[in-house]
MIDOSE-1310 file (N, C-alpha, C; in nm, 2 decimals, decimal comma, always signed):
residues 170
xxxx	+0,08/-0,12/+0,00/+0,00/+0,00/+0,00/+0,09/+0,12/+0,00; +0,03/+0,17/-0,12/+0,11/+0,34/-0,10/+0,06/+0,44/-0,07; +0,08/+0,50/+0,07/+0,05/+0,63/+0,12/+0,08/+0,77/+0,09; +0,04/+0,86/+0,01/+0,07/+1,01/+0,03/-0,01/+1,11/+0,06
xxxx	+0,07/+1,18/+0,15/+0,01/+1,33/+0,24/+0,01/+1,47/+0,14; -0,12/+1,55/+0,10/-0,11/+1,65/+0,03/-0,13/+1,76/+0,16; -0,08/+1,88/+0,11/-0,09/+1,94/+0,20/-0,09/+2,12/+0,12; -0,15/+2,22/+0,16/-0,17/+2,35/+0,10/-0,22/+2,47/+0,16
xxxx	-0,14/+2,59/+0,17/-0,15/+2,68/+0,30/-0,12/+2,79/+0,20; -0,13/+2,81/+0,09/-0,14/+2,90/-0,03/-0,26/+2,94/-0,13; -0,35/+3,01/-0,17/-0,43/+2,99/-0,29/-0,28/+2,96/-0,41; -0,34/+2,95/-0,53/-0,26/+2,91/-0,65/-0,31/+3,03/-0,76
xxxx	-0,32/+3,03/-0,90/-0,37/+3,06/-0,99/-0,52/+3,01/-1,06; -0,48/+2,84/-0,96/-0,58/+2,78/-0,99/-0,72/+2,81/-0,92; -0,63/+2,84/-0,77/-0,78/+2,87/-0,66/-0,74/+2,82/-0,50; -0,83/+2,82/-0,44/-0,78/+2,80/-0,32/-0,71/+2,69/-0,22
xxxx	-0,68/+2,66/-0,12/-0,59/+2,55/-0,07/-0,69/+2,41/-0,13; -0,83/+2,41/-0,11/-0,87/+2,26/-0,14/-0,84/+2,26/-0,30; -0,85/+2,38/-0,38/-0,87/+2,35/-0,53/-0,74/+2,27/-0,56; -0,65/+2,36/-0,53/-0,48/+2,27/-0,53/-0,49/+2,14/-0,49
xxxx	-0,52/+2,11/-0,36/-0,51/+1,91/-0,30/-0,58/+1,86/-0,41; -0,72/+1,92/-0,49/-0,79/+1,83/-0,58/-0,77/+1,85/-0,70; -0,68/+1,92/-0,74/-0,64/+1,92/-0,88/-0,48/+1,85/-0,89; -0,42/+1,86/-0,76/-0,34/+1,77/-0,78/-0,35/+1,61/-0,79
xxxx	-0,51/+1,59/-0,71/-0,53/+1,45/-0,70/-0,55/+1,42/-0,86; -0,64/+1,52/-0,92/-0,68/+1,49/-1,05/-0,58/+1,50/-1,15; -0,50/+1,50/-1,13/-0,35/+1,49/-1,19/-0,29/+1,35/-1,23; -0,28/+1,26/-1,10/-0,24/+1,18/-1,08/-0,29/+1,04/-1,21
xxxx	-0,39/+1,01/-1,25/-0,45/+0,95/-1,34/-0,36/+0,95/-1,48; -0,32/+1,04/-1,50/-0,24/+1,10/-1,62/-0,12/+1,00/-1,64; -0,10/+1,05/-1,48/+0,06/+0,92/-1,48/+0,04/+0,80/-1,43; -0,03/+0,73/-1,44/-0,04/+0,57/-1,40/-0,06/+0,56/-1,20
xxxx	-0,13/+0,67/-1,17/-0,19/+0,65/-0,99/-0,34/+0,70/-1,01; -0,32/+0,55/-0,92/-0,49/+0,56/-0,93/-0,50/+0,52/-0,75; -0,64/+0,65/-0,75/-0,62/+0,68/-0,59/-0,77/+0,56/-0,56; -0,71/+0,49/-0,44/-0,82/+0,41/-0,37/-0,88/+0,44/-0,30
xxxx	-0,82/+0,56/-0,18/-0,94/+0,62/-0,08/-0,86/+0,74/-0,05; -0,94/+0,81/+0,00/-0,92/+0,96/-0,02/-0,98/+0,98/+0,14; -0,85/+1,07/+0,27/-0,92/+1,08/+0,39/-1,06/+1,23/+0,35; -1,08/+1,31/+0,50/-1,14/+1,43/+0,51/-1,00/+1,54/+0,50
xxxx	-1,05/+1,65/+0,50/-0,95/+1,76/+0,48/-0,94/+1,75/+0,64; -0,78/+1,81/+0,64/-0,76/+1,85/+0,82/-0,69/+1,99/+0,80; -0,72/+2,07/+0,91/-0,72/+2,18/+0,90/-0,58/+2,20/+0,98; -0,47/+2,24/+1,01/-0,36/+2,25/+1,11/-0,32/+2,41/+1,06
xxxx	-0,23/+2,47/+1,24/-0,14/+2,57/+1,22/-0,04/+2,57/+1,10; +0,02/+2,68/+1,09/+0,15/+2,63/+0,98/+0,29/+2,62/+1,06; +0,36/+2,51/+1,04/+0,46/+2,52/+1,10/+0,55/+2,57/+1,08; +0,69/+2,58/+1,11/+0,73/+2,62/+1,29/+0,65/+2,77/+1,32
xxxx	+0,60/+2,86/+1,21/+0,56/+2,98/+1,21/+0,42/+2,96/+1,27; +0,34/+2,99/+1,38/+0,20/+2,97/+1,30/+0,16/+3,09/+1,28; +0,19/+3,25/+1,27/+0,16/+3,34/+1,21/+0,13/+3,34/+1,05; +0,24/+3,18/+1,00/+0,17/+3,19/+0,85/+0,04/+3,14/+0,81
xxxx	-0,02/+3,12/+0,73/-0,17/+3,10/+0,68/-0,19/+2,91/+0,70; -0,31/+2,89/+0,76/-0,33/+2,74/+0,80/-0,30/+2,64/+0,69; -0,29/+2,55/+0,71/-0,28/+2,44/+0,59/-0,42/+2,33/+0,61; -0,47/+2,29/+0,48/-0,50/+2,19/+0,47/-0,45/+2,07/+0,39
xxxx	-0,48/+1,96/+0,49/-0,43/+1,86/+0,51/-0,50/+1,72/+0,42; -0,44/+1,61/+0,38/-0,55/+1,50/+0,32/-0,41/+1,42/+0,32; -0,50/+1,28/+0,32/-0,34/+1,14/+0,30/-0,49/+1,07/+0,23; -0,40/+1,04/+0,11/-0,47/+0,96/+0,01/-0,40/+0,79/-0,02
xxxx	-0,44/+0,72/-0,03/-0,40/+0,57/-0,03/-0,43/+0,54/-0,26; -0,31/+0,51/-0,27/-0,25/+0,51/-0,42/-0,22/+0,34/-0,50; -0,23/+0,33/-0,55/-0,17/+0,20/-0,65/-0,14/+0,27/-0,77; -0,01/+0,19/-0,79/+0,09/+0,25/-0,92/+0,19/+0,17/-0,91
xxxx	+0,25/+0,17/-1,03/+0,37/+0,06/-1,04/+0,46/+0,17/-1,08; +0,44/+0,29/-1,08/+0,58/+0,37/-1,08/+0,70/+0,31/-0,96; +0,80/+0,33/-1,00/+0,91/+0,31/-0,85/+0,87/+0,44/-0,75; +0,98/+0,41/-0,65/+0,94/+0,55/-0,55/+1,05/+0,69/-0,68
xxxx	+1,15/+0,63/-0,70/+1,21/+0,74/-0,79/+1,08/+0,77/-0,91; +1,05/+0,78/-0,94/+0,97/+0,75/-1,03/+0,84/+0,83/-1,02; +0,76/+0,79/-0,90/+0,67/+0,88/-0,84/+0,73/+0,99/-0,76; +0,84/+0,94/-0,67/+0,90/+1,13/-0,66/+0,90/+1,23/-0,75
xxxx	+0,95/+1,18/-0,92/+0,93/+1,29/-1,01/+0,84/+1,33/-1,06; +0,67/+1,22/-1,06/+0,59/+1,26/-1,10/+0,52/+1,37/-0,95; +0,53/+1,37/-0,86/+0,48/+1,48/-0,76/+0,56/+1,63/-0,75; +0,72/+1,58/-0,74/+0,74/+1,71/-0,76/+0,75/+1,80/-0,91
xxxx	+0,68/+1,72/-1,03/+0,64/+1,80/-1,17/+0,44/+1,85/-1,11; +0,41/+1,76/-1,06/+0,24/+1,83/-1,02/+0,25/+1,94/-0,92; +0,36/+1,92/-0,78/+0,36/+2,05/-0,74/+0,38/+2,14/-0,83; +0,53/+2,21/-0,92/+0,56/+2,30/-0,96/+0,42/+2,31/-1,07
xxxx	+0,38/+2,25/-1,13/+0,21/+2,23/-1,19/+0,14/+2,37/-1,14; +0,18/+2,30/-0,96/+0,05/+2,40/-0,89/+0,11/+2,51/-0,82; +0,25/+2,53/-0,89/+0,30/+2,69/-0,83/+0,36/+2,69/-0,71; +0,41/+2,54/-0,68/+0,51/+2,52/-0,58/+0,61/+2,65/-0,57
xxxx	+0,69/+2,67/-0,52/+0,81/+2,78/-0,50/+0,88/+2,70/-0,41; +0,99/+2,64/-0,43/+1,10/+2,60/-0,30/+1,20/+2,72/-0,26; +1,14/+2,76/-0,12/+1,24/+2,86/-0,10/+1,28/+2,80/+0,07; +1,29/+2,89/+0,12/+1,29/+2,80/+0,30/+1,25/+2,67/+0,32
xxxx	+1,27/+2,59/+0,39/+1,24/+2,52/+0,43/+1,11/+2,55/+0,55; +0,98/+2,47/+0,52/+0,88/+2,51/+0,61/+0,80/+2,64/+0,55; +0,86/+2,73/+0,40/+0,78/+2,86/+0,41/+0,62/+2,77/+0,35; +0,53/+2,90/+0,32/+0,38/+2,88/+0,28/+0,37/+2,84/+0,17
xxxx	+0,33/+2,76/+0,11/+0,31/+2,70/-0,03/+0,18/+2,64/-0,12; +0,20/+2,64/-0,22/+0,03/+2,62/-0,26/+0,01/+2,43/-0,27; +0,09/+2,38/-0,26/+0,10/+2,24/-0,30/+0,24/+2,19/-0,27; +0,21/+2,07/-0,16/+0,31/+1,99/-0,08/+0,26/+1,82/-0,13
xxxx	+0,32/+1,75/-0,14/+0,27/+1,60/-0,23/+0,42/+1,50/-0,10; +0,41/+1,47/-0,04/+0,49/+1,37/+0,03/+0,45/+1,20/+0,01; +0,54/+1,10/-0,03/+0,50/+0,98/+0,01/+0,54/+0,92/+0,17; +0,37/+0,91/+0,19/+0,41/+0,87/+0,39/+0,49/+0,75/+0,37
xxxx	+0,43/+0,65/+0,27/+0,44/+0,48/+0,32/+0,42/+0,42/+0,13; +0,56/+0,35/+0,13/+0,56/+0,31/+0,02/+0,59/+0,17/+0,04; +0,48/+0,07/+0,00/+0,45/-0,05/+0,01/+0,56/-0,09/+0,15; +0,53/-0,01/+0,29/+0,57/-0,07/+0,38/+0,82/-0,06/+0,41
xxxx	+0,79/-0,02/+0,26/+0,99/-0,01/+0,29/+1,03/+0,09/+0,35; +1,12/+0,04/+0,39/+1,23/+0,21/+0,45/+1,31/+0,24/+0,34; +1,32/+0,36/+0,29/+1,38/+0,40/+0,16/+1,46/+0,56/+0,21; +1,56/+0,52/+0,10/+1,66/+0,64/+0,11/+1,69/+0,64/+0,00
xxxx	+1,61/+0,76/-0,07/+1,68/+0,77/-0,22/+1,72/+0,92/-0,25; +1,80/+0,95/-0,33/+1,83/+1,07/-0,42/+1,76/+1,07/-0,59; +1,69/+1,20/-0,56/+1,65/+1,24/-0,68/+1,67/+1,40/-0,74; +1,76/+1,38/-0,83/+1,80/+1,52/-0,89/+1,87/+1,56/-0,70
xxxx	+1,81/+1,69/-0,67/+1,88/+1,75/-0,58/+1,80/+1,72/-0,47; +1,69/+1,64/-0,48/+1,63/+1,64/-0,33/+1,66/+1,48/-0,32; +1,64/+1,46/-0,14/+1,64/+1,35/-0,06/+1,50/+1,28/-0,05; +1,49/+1,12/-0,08/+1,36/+1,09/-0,03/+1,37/+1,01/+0,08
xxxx	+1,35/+1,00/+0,20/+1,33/+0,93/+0,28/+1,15/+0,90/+0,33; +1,18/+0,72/+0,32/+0,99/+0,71/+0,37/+1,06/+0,57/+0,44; +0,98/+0,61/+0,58/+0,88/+0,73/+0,58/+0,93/+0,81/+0,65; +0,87/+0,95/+0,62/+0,95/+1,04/+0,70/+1,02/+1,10/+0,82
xxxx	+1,11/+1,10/+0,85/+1,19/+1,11/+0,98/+1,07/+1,18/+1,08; +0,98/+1,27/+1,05/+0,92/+1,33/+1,17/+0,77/+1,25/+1,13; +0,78/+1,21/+1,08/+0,60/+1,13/+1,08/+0,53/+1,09/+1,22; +0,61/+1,07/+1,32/+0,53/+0,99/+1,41/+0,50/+1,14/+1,50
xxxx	+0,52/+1,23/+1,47/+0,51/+1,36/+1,53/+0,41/+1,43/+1,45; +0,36/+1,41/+1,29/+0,30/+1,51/+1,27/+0,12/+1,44/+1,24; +0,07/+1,57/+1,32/-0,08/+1,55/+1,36/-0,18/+1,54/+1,22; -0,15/+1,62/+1,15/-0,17/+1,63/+1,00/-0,13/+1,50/+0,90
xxxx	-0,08/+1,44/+0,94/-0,07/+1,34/+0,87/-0,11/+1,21/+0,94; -0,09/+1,19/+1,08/-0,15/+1,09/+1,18/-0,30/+1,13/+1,14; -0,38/+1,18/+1,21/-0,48/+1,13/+1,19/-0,60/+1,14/+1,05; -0,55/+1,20/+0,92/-0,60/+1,13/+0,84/-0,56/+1,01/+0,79
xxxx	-0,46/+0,95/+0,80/-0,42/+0,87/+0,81/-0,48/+0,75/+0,89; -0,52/+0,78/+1,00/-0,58/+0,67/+1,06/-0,73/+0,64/+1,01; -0,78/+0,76/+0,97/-0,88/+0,78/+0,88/-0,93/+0,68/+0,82; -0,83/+0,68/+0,71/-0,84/+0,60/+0,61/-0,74/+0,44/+0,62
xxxx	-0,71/+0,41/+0,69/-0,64/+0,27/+0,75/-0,60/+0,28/+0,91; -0,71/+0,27/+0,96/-0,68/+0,20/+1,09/-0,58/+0,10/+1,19; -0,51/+0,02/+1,06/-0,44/-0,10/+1,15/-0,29/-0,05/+1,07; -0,27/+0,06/+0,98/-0,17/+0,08/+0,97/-0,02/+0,09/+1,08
xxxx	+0,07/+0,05/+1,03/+0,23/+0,00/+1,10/+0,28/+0,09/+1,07; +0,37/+0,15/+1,14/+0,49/+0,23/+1,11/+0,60/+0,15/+1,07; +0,61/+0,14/+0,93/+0,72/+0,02/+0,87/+0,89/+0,02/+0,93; +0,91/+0,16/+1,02/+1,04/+0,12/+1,05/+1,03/+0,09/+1,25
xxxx	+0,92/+0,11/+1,31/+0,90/+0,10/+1,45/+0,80/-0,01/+1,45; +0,70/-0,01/+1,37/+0,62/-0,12/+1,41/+0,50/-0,11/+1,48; +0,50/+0,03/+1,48/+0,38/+0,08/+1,61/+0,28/+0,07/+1,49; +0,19/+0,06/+1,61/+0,03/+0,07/+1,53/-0,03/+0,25/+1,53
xxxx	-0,11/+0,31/+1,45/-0,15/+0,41/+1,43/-0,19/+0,46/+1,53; -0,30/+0,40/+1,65/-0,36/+0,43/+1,77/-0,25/+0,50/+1,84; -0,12/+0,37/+1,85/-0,03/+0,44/+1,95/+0,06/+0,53/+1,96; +0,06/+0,59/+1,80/+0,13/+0,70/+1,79/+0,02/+0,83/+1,76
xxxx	-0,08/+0,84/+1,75/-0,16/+0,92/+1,78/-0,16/+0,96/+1,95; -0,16/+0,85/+2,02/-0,16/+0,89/+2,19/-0,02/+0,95/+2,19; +0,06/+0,93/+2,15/+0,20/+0,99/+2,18/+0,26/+1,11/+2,12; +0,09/+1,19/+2,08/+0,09/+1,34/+2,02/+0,06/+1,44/+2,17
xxxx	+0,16/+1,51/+2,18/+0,13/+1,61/+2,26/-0,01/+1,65/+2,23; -0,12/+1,72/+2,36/-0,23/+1,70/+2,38/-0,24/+1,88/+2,31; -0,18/+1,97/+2,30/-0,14/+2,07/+2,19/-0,17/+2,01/+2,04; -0,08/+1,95/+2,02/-0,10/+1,91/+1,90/-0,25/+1,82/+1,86
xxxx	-0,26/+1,72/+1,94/-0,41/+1,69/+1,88/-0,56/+1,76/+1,92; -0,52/+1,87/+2,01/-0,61/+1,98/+1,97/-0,59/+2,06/+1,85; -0,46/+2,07/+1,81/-0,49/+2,22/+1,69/-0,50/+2,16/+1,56; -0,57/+2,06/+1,53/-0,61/+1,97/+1,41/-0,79/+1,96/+1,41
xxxx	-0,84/+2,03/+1,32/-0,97/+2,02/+1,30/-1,00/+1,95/+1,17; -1,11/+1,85/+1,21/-1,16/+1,78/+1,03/-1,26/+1,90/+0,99; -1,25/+1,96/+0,84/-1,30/+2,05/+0,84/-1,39/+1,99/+0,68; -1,51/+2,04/+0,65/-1,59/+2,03/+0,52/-1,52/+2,09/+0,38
xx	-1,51/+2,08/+0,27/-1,46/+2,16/+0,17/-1,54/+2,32/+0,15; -1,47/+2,40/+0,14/-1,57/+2,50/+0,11/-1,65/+2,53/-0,02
């Protein structure tokens, strides 16, 4: 099972933070991912800033036979698609595309100039991706700890799983 987290705390050209998550999903078809479930949107601060603009949040569950190199290039071509800008690390952006969980491996790859690691070094920390996540697969494993999703949800500071709202599309 392959997991990825969209994430968007920007309008675009296209439209607002949900237009981006769903026009990137409607992207995906193009290149050989075809999405199986799709969580609710979750609303979170922006990190480490929260004076910047909120993000919404979604983790969608994928089948594709692309490699992980492979789907790293097709996400980071749909961001810049949606008017990505890499500047800081952590600034506001209109479209973020992460693979949480790729068929269960631990992976460390290079592509062009970026790093992929899945799953991600801070995953068991971030609330925006824990709980739609649990959302949409319940008995999921953290492929390199082995915890179950419950238990890393309890091991969210009680901060953190208050400032996460499931919120309707506008």
């Amino acid at each position: 099972m392959i997991f990825l987290g969209l994430g968007s705390n920007l309008p675009s050209k296209y439209g607002d933070r949900f237009t981006n998550i769903n026009l990137a999903i409607s992207c995906f078809e193009g290149y050989g991912i075809k999405v199986i479930k799709k969580s609710s949107f979750y609303e979170t601060p922006s990190y480490p800033n929260k004076k910047n603009p909120k993000f919404i949040n979604i983790v969608i569950l994928i089948e594709t036979i692309l490699s992980p190199t492979d789907l790293m290039s097709v996400l980071i071509f749909i961001e810049e698609k949606l008017e990505r800008k890499r500047g800081k690390k952590n600034d506001p952006r209109t479209c973020d595309i992460d693979i949480i969980d790729y068929n269960s491996k631990i992976l460390n790859l290079k592509y062009n100039n970026f790093d992929l690691t899945v799953p991600h070094k801070d995953l068991t920390s971030r609330n925006f991706i824990l709980f739609p996540l649990q959302e949409i697969s319940p008995t999921w494993k953290h492929p390199k700890t082995k915890e179950i999703i419950s238990d890393l949800l309890q091991k969210l500071s009680e901060e953190d799983k208050n400032a996460i709202l499931k919120i309707d599309e506008n």
